[in-house]
N, C-alpha and C positions, 0 to 999 in steps of 0.2 A: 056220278059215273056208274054204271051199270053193263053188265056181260051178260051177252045171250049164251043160248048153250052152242050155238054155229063159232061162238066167238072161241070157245072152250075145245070146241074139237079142230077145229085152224090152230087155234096153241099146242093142242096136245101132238098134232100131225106133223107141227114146223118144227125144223132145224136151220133157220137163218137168223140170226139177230138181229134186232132192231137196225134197218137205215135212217128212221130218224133219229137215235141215238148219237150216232156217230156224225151226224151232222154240227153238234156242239161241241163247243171247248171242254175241257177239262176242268176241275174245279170243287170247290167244296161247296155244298149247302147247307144251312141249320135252320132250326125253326123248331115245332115242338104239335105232336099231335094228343089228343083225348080220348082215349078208350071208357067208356064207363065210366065216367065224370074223374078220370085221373089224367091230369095231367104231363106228358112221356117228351123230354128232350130229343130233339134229334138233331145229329151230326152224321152226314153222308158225303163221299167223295166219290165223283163220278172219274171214270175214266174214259174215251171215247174207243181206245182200241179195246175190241171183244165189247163194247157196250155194256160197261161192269159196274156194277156199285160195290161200295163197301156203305153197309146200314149200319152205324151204332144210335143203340137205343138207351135213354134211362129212366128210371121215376124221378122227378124234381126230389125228392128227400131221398136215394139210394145216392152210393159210392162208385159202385161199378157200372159197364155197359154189356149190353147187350149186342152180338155182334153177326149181322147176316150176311153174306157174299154172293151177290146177285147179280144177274144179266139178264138185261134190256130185250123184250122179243117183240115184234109188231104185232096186233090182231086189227080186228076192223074199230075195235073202241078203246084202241091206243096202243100205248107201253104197256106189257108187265112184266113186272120184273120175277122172275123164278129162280131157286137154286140149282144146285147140280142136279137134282131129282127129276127138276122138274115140275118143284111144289110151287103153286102161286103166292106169291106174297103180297105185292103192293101194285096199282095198277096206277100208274103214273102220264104224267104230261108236261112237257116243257114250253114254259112263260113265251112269252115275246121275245126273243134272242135272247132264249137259254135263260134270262135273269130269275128263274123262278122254277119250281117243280111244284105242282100240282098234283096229290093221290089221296087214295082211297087201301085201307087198309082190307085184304082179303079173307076169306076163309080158303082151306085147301081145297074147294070147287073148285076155286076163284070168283066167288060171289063175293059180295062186298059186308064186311064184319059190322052186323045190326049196330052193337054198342060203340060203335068207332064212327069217330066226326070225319069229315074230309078236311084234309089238310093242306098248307106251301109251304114249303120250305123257301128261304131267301139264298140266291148265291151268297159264298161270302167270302170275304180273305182267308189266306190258308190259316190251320191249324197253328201252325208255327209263329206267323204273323200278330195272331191270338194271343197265344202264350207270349210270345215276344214282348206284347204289350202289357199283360201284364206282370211281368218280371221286368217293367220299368214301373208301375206303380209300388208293386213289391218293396222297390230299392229307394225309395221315400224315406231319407233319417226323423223325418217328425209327421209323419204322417198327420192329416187334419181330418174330421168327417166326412168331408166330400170322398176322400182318397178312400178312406175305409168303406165307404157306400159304394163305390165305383170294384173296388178289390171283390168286398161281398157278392155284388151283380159276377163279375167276370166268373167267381167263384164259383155261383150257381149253376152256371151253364158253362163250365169249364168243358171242356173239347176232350176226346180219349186220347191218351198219350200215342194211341197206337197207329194214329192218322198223321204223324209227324215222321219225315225222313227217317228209315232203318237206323240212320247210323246215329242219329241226334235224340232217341227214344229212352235210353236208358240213363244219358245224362241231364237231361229235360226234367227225369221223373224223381231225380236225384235232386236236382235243383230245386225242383218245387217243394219238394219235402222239409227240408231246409228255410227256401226263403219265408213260405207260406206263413208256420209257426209264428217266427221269428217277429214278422213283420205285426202280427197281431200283437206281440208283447210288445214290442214296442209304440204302437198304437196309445195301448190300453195304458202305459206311461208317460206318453206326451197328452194324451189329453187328462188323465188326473192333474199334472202338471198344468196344463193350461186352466182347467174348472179353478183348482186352488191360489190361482196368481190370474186371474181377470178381474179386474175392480167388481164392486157389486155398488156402489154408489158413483154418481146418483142415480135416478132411476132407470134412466135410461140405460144405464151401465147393468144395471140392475135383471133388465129386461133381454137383455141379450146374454148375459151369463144362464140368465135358464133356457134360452133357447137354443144354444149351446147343448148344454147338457140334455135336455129334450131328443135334439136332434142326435145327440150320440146314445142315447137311450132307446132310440128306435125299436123294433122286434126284429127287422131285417137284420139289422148289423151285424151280423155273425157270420163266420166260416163258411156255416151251414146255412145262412139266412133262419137260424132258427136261433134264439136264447133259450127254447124249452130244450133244444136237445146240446147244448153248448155248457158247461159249467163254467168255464174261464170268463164267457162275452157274459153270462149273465153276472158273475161276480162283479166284474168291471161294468155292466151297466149299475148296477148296486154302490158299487162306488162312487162314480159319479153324480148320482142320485143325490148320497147323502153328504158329500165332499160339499155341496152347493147348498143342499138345505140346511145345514150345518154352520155354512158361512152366514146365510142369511138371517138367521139365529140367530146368530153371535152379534150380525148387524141392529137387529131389533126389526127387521124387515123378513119373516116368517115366510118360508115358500107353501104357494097354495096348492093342492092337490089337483090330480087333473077333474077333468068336468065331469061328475057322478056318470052322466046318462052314457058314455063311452064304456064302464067301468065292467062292463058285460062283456062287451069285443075283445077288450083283451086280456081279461082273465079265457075267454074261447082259444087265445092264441097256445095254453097250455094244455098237453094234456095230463099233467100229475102236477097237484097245486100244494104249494105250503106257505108257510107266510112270506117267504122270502121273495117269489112270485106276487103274493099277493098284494107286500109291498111297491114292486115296480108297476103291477097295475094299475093299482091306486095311484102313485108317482108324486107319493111322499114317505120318508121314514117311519115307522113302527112308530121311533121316540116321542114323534110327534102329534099321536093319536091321543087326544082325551077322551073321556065316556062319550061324550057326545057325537064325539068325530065316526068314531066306534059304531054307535046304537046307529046314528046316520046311516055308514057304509051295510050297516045289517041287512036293514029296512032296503037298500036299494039292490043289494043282495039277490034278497029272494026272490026278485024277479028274472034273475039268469039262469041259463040252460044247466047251469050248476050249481045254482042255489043253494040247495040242503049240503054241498059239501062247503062251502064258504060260509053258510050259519052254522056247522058244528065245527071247522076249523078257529071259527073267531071264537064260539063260545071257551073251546079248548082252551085256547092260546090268551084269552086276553089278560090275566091272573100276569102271564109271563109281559105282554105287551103293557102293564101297569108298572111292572117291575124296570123293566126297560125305559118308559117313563119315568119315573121319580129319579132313576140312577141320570139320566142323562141332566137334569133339573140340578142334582147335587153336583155333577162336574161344571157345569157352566158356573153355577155360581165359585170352586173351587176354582174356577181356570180366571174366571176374573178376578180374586184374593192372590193368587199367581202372578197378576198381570200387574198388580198394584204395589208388587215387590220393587227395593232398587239394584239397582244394576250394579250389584256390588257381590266380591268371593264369600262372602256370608252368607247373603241370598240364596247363591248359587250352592253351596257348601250344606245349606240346612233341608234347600226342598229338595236335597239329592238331583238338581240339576233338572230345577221346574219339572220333577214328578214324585207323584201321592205312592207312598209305602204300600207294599202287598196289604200291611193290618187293616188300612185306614180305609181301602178296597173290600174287602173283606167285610169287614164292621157295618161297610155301607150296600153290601150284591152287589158292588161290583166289576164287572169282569174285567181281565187285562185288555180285550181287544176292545170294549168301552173305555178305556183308559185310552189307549192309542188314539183312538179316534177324536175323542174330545179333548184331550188334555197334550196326549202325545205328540201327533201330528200338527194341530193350530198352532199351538207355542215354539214351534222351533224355530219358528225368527226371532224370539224373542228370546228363547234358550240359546241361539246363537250371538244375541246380543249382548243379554250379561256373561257368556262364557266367555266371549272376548274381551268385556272388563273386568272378570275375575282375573284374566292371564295380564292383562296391564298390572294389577295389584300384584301378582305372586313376582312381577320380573321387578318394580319397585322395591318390591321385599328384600329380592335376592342383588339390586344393585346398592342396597345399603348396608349387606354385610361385609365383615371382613373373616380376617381368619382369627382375630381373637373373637368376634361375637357367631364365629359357625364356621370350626374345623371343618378341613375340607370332608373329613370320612361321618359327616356328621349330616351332610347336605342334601341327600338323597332321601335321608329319612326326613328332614324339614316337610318335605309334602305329605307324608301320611299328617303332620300336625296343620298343613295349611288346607290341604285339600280335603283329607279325611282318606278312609279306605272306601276303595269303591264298589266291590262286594258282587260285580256281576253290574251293578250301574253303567249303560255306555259312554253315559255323557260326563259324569265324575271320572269313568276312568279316561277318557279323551281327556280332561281337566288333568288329572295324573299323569297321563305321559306329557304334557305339558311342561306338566313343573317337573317331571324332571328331566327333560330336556335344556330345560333354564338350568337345575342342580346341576348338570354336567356342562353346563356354559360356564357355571361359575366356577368348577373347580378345573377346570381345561386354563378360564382366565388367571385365576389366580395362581396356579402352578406355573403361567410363564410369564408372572409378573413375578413371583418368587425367585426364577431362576434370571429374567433378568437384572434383580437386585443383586443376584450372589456372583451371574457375570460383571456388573458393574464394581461390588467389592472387589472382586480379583483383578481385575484391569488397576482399581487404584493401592492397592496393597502390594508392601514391599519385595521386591522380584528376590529371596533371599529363604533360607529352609524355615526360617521363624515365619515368616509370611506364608511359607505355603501350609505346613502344620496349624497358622491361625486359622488358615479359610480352605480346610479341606484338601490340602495338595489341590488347588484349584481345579478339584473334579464337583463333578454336580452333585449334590446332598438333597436326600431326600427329610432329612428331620423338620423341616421346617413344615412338609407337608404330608405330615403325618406316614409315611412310608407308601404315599404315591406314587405311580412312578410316571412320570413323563411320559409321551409316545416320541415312539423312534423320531419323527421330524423335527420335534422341539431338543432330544439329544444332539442330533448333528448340526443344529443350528449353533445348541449352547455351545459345543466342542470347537466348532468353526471361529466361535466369534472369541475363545479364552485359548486357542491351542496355540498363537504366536508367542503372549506373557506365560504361558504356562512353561512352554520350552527354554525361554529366556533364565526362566525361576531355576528352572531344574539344571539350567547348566551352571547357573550362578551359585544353588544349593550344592551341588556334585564336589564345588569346588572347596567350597567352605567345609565339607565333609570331610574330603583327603586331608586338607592341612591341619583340622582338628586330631584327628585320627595321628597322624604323622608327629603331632607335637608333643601328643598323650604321654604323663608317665603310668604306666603300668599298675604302678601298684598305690597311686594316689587313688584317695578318694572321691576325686572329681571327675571318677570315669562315669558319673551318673548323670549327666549333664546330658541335656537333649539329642545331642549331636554325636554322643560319644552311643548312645541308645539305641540310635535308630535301625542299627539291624536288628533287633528283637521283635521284627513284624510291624513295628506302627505306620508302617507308610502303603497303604494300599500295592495291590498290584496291578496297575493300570499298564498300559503300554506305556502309555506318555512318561512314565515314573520310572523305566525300567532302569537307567542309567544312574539316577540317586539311588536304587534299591543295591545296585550290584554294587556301585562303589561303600554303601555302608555297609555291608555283607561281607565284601572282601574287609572290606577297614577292620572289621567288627573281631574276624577271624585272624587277621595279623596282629590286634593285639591282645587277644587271651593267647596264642602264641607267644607274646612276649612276656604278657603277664606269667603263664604257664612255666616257663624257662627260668624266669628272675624267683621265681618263688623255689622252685626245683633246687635253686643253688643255695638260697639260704636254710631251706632243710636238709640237703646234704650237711652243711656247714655247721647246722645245728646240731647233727644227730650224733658228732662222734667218735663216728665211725671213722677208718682211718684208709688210706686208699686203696691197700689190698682191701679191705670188706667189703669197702663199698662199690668195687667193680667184681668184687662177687654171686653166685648164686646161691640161693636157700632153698633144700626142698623141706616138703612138709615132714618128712622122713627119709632116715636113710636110704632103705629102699626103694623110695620112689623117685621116678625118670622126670618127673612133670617140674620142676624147679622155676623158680623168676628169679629176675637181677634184682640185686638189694638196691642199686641206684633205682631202677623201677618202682620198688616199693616204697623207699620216701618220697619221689617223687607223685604218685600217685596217691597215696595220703593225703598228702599235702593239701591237692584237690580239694580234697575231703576234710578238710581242717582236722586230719588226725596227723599227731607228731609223732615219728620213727627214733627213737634212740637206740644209741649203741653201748647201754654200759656193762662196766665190767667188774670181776670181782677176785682176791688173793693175785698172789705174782709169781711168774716164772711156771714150774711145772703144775702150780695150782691154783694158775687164771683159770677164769672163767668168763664165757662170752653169752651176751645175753641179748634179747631182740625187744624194747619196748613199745608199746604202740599205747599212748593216750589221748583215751576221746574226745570232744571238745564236750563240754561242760551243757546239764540240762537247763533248759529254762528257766530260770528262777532259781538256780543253785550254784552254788560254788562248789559243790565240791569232786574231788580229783574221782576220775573213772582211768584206769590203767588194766593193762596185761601185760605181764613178763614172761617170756620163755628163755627156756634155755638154748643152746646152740652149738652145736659141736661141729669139730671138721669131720667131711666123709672120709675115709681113707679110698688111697687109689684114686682122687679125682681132686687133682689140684684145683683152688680157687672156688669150691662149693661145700657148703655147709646145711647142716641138716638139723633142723625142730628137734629137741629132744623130749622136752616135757616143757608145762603148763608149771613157771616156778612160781608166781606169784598175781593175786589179782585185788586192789587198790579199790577202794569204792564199791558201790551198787552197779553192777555191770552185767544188766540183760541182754544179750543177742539172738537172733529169732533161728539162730542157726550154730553150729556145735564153733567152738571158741578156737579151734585150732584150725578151721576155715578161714579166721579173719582176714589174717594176710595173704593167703593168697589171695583172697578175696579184693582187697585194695590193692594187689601187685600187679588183677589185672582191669581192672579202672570198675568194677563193679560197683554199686550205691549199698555198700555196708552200712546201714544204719540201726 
């Protein structure tokens, strides 16, 4: 298509827009033209009112568009399309009914651009429609190769968000950010998954596992349609790679390299080469490179457009590609000594859960992520296999013990001795939380087997206080299990199922209690007797219990009451004293206000096993009145501890009498406080000892 210069001045003169523009529909075109042997996306929507385009442009490997706003004007050698200026840009023609556009890309003459091919663009469904579709592959949960080849394509020639409805542009751009990603991990996880669980025998099974991987190994496959500019598609094609060769290894059926004479094309597809590349274009693993494989791929090497960097990378590297070699050699035969283990918590227990110790790595180069791969990964069916008969053994373990061969606070720790420590191990420590999920099955079982043995003791033990003192005031006891304590559900169970006989107990104890208490003589010996005791605290304080507590409590206190009184009369009766004295007051001196009753002070003594006498001494105007108090006797000795005072009346204060002096003191008689305190001291119930 070519413009004269008549053509150029009829453009530059008009001010009407195309009327064959306006003759078609509306609509979007794509297609892609050639400048200079590059390659340029295009996505354009025509509009017919005002004769308008909108041009977006891209390079096949850019991110963004390029974006020109044109209208359609007639000359005599067609459409061109110009901006607001006025500047030429593209000189167009439309197909057969509209199905097509037809140009020629211009210079600002409007001459046609030397290095620019002529090009069509295809009508095509909207933008939106585009997208639409593929944000249904997108949403693929297992995506297969075809779907990821089909994703890639869409990918490459994905449409400008900005040719979609105003108002659906920014959450479109949102969504794709989102699905886009997503969908490629997911990808790159269902198909390692499918490489690793396709049969590889027999051969035909064989043959299709690598075409498989083949075909997800592609160079297109990616985002970008590039693995040179992709780190994630190229990792995951590396995966796949060696996830297969690796199986077929292990099969005894060795994946072959792809076919030398290709070996140039796609090392081309990069442009910064290292091994890791160099292995996918070869399209077998490093591991499995011997000298020969090696010196081979040399020689066929040097005849690519990058030769001398592929003979001084291999020279480089192959020291490490030797290394990598032998290491892989030592884990297969390690992963089959592995494999020949049995399926028992020993097995699993010693190889730390079918894997080789950092030393033994070490000892040998080599690295964790070789470990993973050869040892890690393969085995985990197998690692899954004896884990689950290690767990059958630790729960046999735990259903043959009791509580005499493994207290319950003993049982958690039983797995550091079955299982071992796990130390950062995952698989031993999975193993770990294992058993002790069984150790708290066992002591959950046993704790309500324990408790329903001691609800079945109380049900059958006698409803009476000796029965309930035998078995706990039928409340729940933790001794049996070592001071564990039940969970709240298994308390209101055991309460529910003991709280009928328990109430029965305590009203039938409550009873036996009163008429004990009621029969008691006071100052018998036989107040020591269980029932005469039990307010001294021995009966818990449960709710359930509160009616035997009060009634022993009360009981308890009405007869040291009685006791208290009955003894009171026999040291009165003892002392002496005559009844003017003994409804008398003593102070400790004449002058002092502070006095107690003499009844008081024998009686309080008494308490205290100290005896108050009242003896006396001459007659008539030359008695004499005297106050005795003797101690009860020390341990291990007989003999008499006494103090005698003297005692005179006060004058002026009938019926009170007053300490005179310290006349006499009987025995080894220490007090921790001055001697003419005593009595007051016992007169007013203090612990004079």
């Amino acid at each position: 298509m070519t413009f004269s210069l008549k053509a150029l001045v009829v453009l530059a003169m008009s001010a009407t827009v195309s009327g064959e523009a306006k003759a078609f529909d509306a609509g979007f075109f794509k297609g892609r033209h050639v400048c200079d042997g590059v390659s340029t996306l295009d996505d354009w929507e025509f509009r017919p009112e005002g004769s308008a385009f909108d041009v977006f442009f891209r390079k096949t490997n850019a991110s963004s568009f390029q974006k020109l706003e044109l209208v359609a004007q007639d000359t005599e050698g067609g459409l061109i399309l110009v901006d607001r200026r006025g500047r030429p840009w593209v000189a167009v023609r439309f197909g057969q009914n509209g199905d097509s556009l037809q140009g020629r890309w211009l210079t600002g003459q409007g001459k046609p651009q030397a290095d620019c091919e002529p090009f069509t663009l295809a009508r095509s469904e909207s933008v939106k429609a585009r997208i639409d579709r593929l944000f249904g592959l997108l949403g693929e949960a297992r995506p297969s190769v075809d779907t990821a080849r089909a994703v890639a394509g869409e990918q490459q020639t994905l449409p400008p968000f900005d040719l979609l409805p105003d108002l659906d542009q920014q959450a479109y751009r949102q969504r794709y950010a989102e699905a886009a990603p997503t969908f490629w991990r997911r990808f790159y996880d269902a198909e390692r998954k499918r490489l690793a669980e396709l049969p590889v025998d027999p051969p035909a099974a064989r043959s299709q596992v690598v075409a498989e991987m083949r075909a997800a190994t592609s160079p297109a496959l990616a985002p970008d349609g590039s693995l040179d500019r992709n780190g994630a598609a190229r990792q995951a094609a590396l995966d796949f790679l060696r996830i297969v060769a690796d199986r077929l290894a292990a099969s005894g059926q060795p994946l072959e390299a792809l076919p030398g004479d290709t070996v140039c094309e796609r090392i081309a597809t990069f442009g910064y080469l290292d091994i890791e590349r160099l292995e996918w274009a070869v399209g077998l693993p490093v591991e499995y490179w011997d000298r020969p494989f090696t010196e081979d791929l040399l020689r066929k090497a040097q005849s690519c457009k990058d030769g001398r960097t592929v003979v001084r990378l291999l020279s480089q590297s192959y020291p490490d590609i030797e290394k990598r070699r032998k290491a892989a050699l030592w884990l297969h035969e390690e992963r089959e000594r592995l494999l020949a283990l049995p399926l028992t918590l020993t097995s699993f227990r010693e190889t730390n859960g079918l894997q080789l110790g950092g030393d033994e790595l070490r000892r040998n180069g080599v690295t964790r992520m070789a470990h993973d791969r050869f040892i890690g990964v393969p085995l985990e069916p197998r690692r899954t296999e004896m884990e689950q008969a290690a767990a059958r053994e630790l729960r046999e373990a735990f259903d043959g013990e009791s509580l005499k061969s493994l207290p319950l606070n003993e049982a958690r720790s039983q797995c550091d001795r079955l299982v071992g420590t796990p130390w950062g191990n995952e698989a031993l420590s999975r193993l770990h939380k294992t058993c002790t999920g069984m150790a708290e099955d066992y002591v959950a079982k046993s704790v309500r087997q324990v408790f329903q043995e001691q609800a079945g003791r109380i049900e059958a033990a006698p409803k009476t206080f000796a029965g309930l003192e035998a078995n706990d005031w039928f409340l729940m006891g933790t001794s049996d299990v070592r001071g564990i304590y039940p969970p709240t559900a298994l308390v209101t169970e055991f309460n529910g199922k003991v709280a009928e006989v328990r109430t029965e107990a305590v009203r039938i104890a409550t009873g036996e209690v009163d008429k004990a208490f009621a029969a008691a003589d006071p100052l018998s010996d036989a107040t020591a007797s269980p029932l005469l005791q039990c307010g001294r605290g021995m009966i818990p304080s449960h709710e359930s219990l509160r009616p035997l507590v009060q009634a022993c409590q009360e009981g308890s206190r009405a007869l040291a009451a009685r006791r208290d009184e009955l003894r009171c009369q026999e040291a009165l009766k003892a002392s002496g004293g005559g009844s003017g004295l003994l409804d008398a007051a003593i102070r400790p001196k004449a002058a002092a206000g502070n006095s107690f009753r003499v009844r008081q002070l024998v009686c309080e003594a008494a308490k205290q096993k100290v005896t108050v006498t009242f003896p006396t001494s001459g007659m008539l105007w030359w008695s004499k009145q005297y106050v005795e108090a003797r101690l009860p006797a020390e341990r291990g000795r007989d003999q008499v501890r006494a103090l005698r005072w003297l005692i005179e009346p006060v004058a002026d204060a009938k019926g009170e009498w007053a300490i005179s002096r310290l006349e006499s003191k009987t025995g080894e008689v220490t007090l921790p406080f001055p001697e003419d305190s005593l009595l007051p001291c016992l007169a007013r119930q203090s612990l004079c000892r």
